[in-house]
Structure formats: C-alpha cells, structure tokens
C-alpha positions as CSV (number, residue, x, y, z in Angstrom):
1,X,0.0,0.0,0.0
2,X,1.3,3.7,-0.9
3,X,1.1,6.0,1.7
4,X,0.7,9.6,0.4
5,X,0.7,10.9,4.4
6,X,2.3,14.4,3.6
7,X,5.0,15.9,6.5
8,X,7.5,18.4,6.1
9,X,11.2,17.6,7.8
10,X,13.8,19.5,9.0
11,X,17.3,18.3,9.6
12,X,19.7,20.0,12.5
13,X,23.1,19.4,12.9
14,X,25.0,20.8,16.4
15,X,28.7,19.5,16.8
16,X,30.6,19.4,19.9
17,X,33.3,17.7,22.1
18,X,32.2,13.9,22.6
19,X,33.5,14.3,26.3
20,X,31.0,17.6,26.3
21,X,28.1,15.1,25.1
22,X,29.3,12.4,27.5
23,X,29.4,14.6,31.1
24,X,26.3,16.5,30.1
25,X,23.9,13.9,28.9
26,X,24.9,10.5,29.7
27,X,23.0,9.2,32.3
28,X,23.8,5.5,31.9
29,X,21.6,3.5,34.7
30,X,19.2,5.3,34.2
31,X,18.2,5.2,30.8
32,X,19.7,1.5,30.4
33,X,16.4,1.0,33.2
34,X,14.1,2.3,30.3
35,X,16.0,-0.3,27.7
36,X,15.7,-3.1,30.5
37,X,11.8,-2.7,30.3
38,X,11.7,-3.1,26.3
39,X,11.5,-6.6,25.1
40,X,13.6,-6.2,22.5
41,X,16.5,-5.8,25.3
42,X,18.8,-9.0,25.2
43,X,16.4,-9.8,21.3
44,X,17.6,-7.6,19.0
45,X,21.4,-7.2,17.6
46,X,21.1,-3.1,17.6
47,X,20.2,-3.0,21.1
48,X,21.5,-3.7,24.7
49,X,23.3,-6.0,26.0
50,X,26.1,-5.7,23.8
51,X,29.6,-8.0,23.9
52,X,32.0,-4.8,24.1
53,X,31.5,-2.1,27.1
54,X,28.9,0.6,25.8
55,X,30.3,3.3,28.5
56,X,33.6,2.9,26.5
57,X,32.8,3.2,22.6
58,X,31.5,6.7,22.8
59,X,35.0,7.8,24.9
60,X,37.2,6.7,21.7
61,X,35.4,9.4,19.6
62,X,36.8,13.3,20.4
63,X,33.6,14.7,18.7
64,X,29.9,13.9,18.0
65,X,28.0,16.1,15.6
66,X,24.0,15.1,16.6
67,X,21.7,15.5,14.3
68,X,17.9,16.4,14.8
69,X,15.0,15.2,12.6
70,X,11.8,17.1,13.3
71,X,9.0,15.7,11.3
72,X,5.8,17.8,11.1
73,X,2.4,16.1,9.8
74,X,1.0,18.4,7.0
75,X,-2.1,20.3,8.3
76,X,-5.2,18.7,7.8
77,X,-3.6,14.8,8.4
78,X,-4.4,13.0,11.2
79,X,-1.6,11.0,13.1
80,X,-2.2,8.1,13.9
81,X,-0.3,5.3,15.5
82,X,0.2,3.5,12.7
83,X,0.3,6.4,9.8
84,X,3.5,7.6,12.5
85,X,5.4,4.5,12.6
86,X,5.7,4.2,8.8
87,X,6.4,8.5,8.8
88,X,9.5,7.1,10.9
89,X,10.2,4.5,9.1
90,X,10.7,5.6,5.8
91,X,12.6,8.8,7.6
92,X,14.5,6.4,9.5
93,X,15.7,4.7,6.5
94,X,16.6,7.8,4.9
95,X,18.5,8.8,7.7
96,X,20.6,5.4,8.3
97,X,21.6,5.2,4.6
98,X,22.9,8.5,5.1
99,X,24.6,8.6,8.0
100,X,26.5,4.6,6.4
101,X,27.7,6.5,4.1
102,X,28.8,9.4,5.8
103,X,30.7,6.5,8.2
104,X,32.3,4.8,5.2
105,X,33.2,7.9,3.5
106,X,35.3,9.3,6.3
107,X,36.6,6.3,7.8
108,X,39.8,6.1,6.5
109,X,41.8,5.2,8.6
110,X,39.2,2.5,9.1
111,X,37.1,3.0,12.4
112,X,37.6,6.9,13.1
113,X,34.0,7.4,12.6
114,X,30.6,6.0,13.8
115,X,27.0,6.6,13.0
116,X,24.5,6.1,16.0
117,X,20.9,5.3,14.6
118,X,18.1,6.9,16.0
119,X,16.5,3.7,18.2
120,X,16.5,0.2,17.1
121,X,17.4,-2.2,14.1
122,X,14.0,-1.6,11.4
123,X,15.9,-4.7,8.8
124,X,14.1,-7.6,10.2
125,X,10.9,-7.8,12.2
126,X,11.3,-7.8,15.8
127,X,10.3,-11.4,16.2
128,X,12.5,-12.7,13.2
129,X,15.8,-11.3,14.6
130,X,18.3,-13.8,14.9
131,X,19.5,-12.9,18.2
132,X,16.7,-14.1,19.7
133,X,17.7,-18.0,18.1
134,X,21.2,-17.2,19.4
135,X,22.3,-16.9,15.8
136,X,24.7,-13.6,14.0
137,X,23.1,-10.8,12.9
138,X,22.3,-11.2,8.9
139,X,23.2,-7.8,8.7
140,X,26.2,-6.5,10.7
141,X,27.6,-4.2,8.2
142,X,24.3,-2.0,8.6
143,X,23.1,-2.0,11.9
144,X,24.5,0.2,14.2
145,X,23.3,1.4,18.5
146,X,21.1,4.2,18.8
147,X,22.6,6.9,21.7
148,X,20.1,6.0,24.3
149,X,21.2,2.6,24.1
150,X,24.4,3.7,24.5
151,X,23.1,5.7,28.4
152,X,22.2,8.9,26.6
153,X,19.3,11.1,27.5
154,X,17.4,11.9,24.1
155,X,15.0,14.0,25.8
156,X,17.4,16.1,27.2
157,X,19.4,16.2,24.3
158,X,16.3,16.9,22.0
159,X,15.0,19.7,24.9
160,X,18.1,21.5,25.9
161,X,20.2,20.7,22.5
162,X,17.8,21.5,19.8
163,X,15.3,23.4,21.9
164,X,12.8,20.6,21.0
165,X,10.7,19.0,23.2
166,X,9.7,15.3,22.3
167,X,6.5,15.3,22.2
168,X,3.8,11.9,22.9
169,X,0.1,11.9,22.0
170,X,-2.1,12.3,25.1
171,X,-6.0,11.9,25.6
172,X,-6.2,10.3,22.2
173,X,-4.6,13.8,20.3
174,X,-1.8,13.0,18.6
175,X,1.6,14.7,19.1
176,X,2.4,18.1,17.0
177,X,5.5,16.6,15.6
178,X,8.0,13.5,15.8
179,X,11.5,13.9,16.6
180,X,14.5,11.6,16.2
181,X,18.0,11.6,17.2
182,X,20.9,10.6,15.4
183,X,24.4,11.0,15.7
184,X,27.6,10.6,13.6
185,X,30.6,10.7,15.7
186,X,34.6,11.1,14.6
187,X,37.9,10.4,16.4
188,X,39.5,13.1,15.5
C-alpha cells in the first residue's frame, strides 16, 4: 500500500566535544532502566546488551555532531499510530543510509568514525531477529546502537540541545510533531 501521508522535515546538525556530550547527557543507569523494560532488550542485535562495554565506545570518539529530525504532519492529516510509525520509518531509513555513508566515507583510517541510529534495528521484524535464536546478525555491516542505548538522555538532548521538546500523544490527540535523534561521531 502507498502512503501519500504528507510531513515536512527538518534536519539539525550541532557539533561538539564527545566528552562535552558524554558529562552533560549520559545518564547510563538510568536510561539503560528504560532499555531493561523493552522486550527487544537482550532480542535484538542493535540494542543492549552488547559483547563490548557501551560506556567505552562513545570515549574513543573526540567529537559527535547530533543531528535532529523534526517531522511535522501536514495540516489537515491526522496522526495516527500506525500512519507515524511508517512517517518514521521511511525517515529512519533515509536517515541510516545516510549517516553509512557518511561513516564509510570518512573512515579512512578504518574505524575513526561512527553513525548512532536513532532507536532500534528496522531490517528484520522484531520477532524474526536472529538474536533471539542465538544466531549472527544477517546484517552486521548496517546495523549500528542508537545513543540512548548507549546511556544517553534523548529527551534532554532533544530539549536542551535543539530546543525541541519530544513530544507523545495524550488523551487520544496526537503529538504536533515526531522527533529523532541521530548522531555521527569522529575520532579526531
């Protein structure tokens, strides 16, 4: 089925220090709490636990440049659940090709850069991942953590950051807008 839903979006970029990012919005326990309650914890290959330390892969990078994706429903559409998960989708997969190639473009040397998806794996259906069978990921090369997974406080970092609020539907209204948060970060 097409969808025709019409939005406008608006990309933001900020860059600063990784360690800046780190000490001002990393509140590991916490957020890991919120990943705990998720059942895609421990059954999905893009989210938590991992095999390497996730405190310790955002310290090898000396700057993150975060970028902001504000999606606004045109005026007249009604947002519904399910008309705003495929909105992220297809804005999601816009935004992860783009941010792979800005990783394999600038990593040479190989590994000075990392892209940080905004939430979870969308390549396979929750319940087909092959973590859950205690098999490999079948696609490693494209997958990649989001930042909250990683202990960071999107909210914060949408609120104080961007000076946009994420916003949730309440009462049956839908929100005025969808926000995601990505990040693309470089060791030197």
């Amino acid at each position: 089925m097409k969808d025709n839903t019409a939005y406008t979006v608006q990309d933001r970029w900020v860059k600063m220090p990784m360690t800046e990012y780190i000490n001002g919005y990393r509140d590991f326990g916490r957020v890991r709490g919120y990943c705990r309650e998720c059942d895609r914890y421990g059954n999905c290959w893009a989210c938590p636990p991992y095999d390497f330390d996730e405190t310790a892969l955002p310290e090898g990078y000396a700057a993150i440049s975060l970028l902001a994706t504000k999606i606004v429903p045109a005026e007249g559409t009604i947002l519904t659940p399910e008309t705003a998960d495929r909105i992220i989708r297809r804005e999601r997969e816009r935004l992860d090709r783009m941010l792979l190639k800005m990783e394999r473009e600038a990593a040479v040397p190989a590994h000075t850069a990392r892209a940080f998806f905004a939430g979870t794996c969308l390549l396979c259906p929750p319940e087909h991942c092959t973590r859950r069978e205690g098999r490999p990921c079948r696609h490693p090369e494209s997958i990649r953590p989001s930042l909250e997974a990683l202990g960071f406080d999107i909210a914060r970092t949408a609120a104080d950051i961007f000076h946009t609020p994420l916003q949730w539907g309440r009462n049956g209204q839908p929100p005025e807008y969808l926000t995601l948060i990505s990040g693309f970060a470089r060791k030197f």
